[in-house]
C-alpha positions in Angstrom: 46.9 32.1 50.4 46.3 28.4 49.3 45.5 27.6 46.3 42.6 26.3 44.6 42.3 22.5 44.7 40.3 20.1 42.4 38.9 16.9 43.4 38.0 13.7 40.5 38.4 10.0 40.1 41.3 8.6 37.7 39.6 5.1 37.6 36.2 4.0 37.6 34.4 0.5 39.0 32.7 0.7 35.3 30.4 -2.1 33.2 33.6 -2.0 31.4 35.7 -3.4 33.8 38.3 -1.5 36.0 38.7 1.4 33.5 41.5 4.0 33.8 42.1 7.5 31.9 45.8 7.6 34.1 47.6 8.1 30.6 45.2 11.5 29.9 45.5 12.7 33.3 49.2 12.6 33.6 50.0 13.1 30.3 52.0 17.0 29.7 53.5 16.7 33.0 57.5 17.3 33.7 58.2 15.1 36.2 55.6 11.9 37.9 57.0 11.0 41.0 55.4 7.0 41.5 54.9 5.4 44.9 55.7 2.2 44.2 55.6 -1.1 46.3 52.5 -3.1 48.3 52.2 -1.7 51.9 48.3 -1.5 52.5 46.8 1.4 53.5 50.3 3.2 53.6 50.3 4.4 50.2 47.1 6.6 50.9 49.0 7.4 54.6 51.8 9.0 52.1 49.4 10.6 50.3 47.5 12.4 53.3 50.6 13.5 54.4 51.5 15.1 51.7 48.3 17.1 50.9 48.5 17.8 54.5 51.6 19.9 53.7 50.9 21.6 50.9 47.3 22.4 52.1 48.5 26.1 52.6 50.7 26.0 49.2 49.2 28.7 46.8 50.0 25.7 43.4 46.3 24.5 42.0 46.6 21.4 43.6 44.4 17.9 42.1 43.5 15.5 44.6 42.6 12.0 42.4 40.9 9.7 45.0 40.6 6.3 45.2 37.7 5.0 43.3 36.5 2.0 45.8 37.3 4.1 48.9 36.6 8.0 48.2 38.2 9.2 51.6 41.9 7.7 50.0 44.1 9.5 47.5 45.9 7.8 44.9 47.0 10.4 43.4 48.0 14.3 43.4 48.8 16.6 40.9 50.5 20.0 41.7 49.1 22.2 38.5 51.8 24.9 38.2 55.2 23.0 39.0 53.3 20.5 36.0 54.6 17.6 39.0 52.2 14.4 39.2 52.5 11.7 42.6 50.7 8.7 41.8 49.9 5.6 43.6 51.8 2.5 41.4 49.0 0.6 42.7 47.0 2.4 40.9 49.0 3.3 37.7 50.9 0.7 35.1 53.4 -1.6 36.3 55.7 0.0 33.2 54.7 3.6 33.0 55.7 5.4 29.9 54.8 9.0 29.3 56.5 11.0 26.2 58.5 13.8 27.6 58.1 13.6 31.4 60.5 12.0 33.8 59.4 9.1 36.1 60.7 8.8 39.5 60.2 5.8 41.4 60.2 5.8 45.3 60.2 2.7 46.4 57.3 2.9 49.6 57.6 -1.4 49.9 61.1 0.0 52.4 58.7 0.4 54.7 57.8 -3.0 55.7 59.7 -4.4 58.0 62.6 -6.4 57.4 61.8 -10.2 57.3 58.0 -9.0 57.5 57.1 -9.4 53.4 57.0 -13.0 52.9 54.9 -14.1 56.1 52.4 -10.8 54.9 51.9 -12.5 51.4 51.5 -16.1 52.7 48.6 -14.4 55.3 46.6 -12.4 52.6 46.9 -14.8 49.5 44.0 -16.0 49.8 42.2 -13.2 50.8 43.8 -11.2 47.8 41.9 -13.9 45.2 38.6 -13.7 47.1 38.7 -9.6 45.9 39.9 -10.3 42.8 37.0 -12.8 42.1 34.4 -10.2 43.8 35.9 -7.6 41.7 35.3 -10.0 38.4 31.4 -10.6 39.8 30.8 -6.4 40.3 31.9 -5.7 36.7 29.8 -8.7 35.6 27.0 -6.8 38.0 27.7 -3.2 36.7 27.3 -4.6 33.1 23.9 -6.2 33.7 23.0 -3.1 34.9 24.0 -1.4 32.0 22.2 -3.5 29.7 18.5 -2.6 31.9 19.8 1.0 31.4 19.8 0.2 27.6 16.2 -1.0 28.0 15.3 2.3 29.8 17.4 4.6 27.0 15.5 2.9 24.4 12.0 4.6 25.1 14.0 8.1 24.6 16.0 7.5 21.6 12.7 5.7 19.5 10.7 9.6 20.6 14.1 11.6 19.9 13.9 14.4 17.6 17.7 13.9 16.0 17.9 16.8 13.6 16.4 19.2 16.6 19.2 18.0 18.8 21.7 18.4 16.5 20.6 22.0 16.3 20.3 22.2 19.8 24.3 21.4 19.6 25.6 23.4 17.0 23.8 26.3 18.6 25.4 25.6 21.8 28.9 25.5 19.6 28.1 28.7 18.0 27.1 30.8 21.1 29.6 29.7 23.9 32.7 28.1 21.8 34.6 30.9 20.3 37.9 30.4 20.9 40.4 33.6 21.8 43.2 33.1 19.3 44.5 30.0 16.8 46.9 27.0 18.6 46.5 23.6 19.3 43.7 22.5 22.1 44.9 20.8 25.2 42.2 18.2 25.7 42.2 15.5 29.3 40.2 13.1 30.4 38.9 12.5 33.9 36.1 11.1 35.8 34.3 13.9 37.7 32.5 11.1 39.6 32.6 6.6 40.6 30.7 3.8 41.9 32.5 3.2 45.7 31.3 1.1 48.4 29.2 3.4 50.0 27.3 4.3 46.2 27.8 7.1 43.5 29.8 9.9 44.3 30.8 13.3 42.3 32.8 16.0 42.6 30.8 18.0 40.0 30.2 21.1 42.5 34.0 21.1 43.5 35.1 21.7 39.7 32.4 23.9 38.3 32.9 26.4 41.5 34.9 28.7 40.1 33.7 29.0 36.2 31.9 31.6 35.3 29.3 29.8 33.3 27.4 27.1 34.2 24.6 25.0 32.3 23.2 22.5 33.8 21.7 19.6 31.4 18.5 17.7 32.0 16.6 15.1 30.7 16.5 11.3 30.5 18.6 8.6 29.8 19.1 8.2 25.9 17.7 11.9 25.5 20.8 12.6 23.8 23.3 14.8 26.8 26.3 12.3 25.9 26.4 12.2 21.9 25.6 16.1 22.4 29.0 16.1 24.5 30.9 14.3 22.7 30.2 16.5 19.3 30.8 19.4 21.5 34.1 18.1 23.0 35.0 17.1 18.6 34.1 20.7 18.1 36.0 22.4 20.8 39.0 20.5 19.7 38.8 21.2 15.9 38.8 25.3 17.2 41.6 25.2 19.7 39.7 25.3 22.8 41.2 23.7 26.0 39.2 21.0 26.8 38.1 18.6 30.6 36.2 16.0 29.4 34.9 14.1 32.2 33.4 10.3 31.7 30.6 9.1 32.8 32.1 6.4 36.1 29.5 3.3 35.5 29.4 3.9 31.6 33.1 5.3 30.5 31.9 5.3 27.0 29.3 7.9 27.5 30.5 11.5 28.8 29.0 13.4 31.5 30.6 16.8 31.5 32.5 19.5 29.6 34.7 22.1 31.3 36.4 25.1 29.0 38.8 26.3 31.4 39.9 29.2 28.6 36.1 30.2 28.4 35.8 29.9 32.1 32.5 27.6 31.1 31.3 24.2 31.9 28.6 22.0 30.2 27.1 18.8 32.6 24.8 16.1 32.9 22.9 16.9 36.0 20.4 14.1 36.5 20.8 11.5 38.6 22.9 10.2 39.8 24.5 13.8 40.0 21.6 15.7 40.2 22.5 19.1 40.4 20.7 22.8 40.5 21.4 26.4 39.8 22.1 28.3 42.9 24.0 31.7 41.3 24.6 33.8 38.7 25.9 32.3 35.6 23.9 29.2 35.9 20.9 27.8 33.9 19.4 24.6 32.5 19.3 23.0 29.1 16.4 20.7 29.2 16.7 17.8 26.2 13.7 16.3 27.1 11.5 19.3 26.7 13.6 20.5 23.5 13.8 17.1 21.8 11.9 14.5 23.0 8.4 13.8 21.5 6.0 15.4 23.6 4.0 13.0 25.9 6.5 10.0 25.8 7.2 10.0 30.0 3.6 9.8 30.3 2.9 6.8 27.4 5.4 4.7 28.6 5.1 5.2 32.6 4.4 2.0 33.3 7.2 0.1 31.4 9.7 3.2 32.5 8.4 2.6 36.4 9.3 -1.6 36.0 12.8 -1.2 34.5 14.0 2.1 36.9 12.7 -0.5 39.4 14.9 -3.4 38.3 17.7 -0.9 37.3 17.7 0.1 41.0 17.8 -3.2 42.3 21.0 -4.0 39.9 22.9 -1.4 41.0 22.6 -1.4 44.5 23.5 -5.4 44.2 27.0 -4.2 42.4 27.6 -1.6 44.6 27.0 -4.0 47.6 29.7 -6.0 46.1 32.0 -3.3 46.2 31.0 -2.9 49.7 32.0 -6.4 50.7 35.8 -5.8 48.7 36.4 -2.9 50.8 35.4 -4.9 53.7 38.1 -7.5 52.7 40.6 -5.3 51.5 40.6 -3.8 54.9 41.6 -7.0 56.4 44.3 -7.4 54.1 45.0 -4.0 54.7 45.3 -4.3 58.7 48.0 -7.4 57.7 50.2 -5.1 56.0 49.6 -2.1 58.5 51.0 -3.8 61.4 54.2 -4.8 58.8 54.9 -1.0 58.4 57.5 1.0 60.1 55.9 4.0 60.6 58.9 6.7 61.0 60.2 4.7 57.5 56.9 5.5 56.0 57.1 9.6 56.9 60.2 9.2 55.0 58.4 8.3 52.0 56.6 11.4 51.8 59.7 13.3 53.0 61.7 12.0 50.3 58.8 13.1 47.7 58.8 16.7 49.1 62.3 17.5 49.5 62.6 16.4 45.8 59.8 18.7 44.8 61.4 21.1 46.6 64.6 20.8 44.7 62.5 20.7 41.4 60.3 23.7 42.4 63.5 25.8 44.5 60.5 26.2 46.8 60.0 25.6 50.5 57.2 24.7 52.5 
């Protein structure tokens, strides 16, 4: 039977820049197997063949996609063996991780001989027109943030602080009792990212199989993220296992909570990840009813309506950019692709498996 398989972002196109939570994600693990070397879209080619194999493997296995380009992997983590594959692309240049082993394959073996140097004289330029539109969509995302500020601020002048504080100690008292004294495991993730084609999340994918599900509503600066991170602070001080999953266009806010021990998860579920309860186990914790002065969406609809209106406008401009580096990369991309030896590429991902083979005394 296969096994259960997760699916989040280890980067984020954030106001803060390219932002990665790599170190988290890999962090604990035996052995990180890194595909290393420039070859376009090879990498992800490695990477689909790969999940393609173990697809019927019964390991937990974590698909990390590609935060411009969601239908690419740059990454894959296989749970139970505690073995990470990660795009070097997409990881530090000098990887150091405390107790695990680092393997390097080199995927740049791939190009053809004599190939390389005429493939980085074709794309330099090309290369420094993303980098510059990456530079101009952080700029962009930031903006954005700042009319999100403006939004937040109506909330947080009509919040009732000592009733949401209540609100999360409650929580913490009902739902966080841990099952025996040790040290809490805690990563960090992004469950969702700003791609080319807009926001995506894998929220349903990784809440599927808990047990417990809330579901929290409100508005922005309604208090969800300080409530998460006091939860996640708590958690932690009792020895509870915690997923702590940032928010992918503000990294410094947090937009959900999973307790795999308690078999419970705690969410942000406005937009853009609007969810709803659909089974047993689910219900909603609304902040804005709880703790937010009564009347305030209706005393400041007009000023609320002009900024979502210029907030929308902003973010669809930074995620156009986004749309026109993916465009480019592509290009650059294509260059590389028709460098590639294809059977020399298979081997890549060959090589990866027979070794987790060894390391696993498994078979596929």
């Amino acid at each position: 039977m296969a096994g259960l398989e997760k699916h989040y972002f280890g980067r984020g196109n954030t106001a803060a820049g390219l932002y990665t939570l790599y170190d988290s994600i890999l962090n604990g693990l035996d052995t990180v197997f890194v595909i290393d070397g420039r070859i376009g879209s090879g990498t992800s080619q490695v990477f689909a063949e790969l999940a393609e194999t173990w697809k019927d493997n019964d390991w937990t296995k974590h698909f990390i996609h590609e935060t411009l380009d969601s239908d690419r992997l740059e990454g894959i983590i296989l749970e139970e063996a505690r073995i990470g594959i990660i795009d070097g692309n997409a990881w530090s240049a000098d990887p150091v991780l405390e107790g695990t082993e680092i393997r390097v394959i080199d995927a740049a073996a791939a190009l053809r001989s004599g190939f390389i140097d005429d493939v980085e004289a074709r794309t330099k330029d090309r290369e420094q027109e993303i980098a510059s539109l990456y530079a101009k969509a952080f700029d962009s995302f930031l903006k954005t943030l700042r009319i999100h500020d403006e939004w937040e601020k109506f909330y947080i002048d009509n919040l009732d602080r000592e009733r949401a504080n209540q609100i999360t100690a409650d929580f913490a008292d009902e739902y966080l009792v841990p099952f025996r004294s040790k040290k809490a495991n805690v990563t960090r993730r992004f469950l969702g990212a700003a791609t080319w084609q807009g926001a995506l999340d894998y929220v349903p994918n990784l809440t599927e199989n808990l047990r417990t599900r809330i579901f929290v509503k409100g508005r922005p600066g309604s208090g969800k993220s300080t409530m998460f991170k006091k939860l996640a602070k708590e958690a932690e001080a009792r020895g509870i296992d915690t997923e702590i999953y940032h928010c992918g266009f503000d990294p410094n806010s947090l937009d959900m909570l999973i307790f795999p021990e308690l078999s419970l998860g705690i969410f942000d579920s406005t937009a853009p990840h609007e969810h709803f309860p659909s089974r047993e186990g689910d219900s909603i914790l609304d902040v804005y009813e709880l703790a937010i002065k009564e009347g305030t969406d209706e005393a400041f609809a007009e000023e609320i309506a002009e900024i979502r209106s210029r907030y929308t406008a902003s973010m669809k401009h930074s995620i156009s950019i986004l749309a026109d580096i993916k465009r480019i990369r592509d290009e650059v991309w294509s260059v590389y692709d028709a460098a590639v030896d294809p059977e020399a590429l298979r081997a890549v991902a060959t090589q990866v498996v027979r070794q987790i083979d060894a390391l696993t005394n498994s078979s596929v």
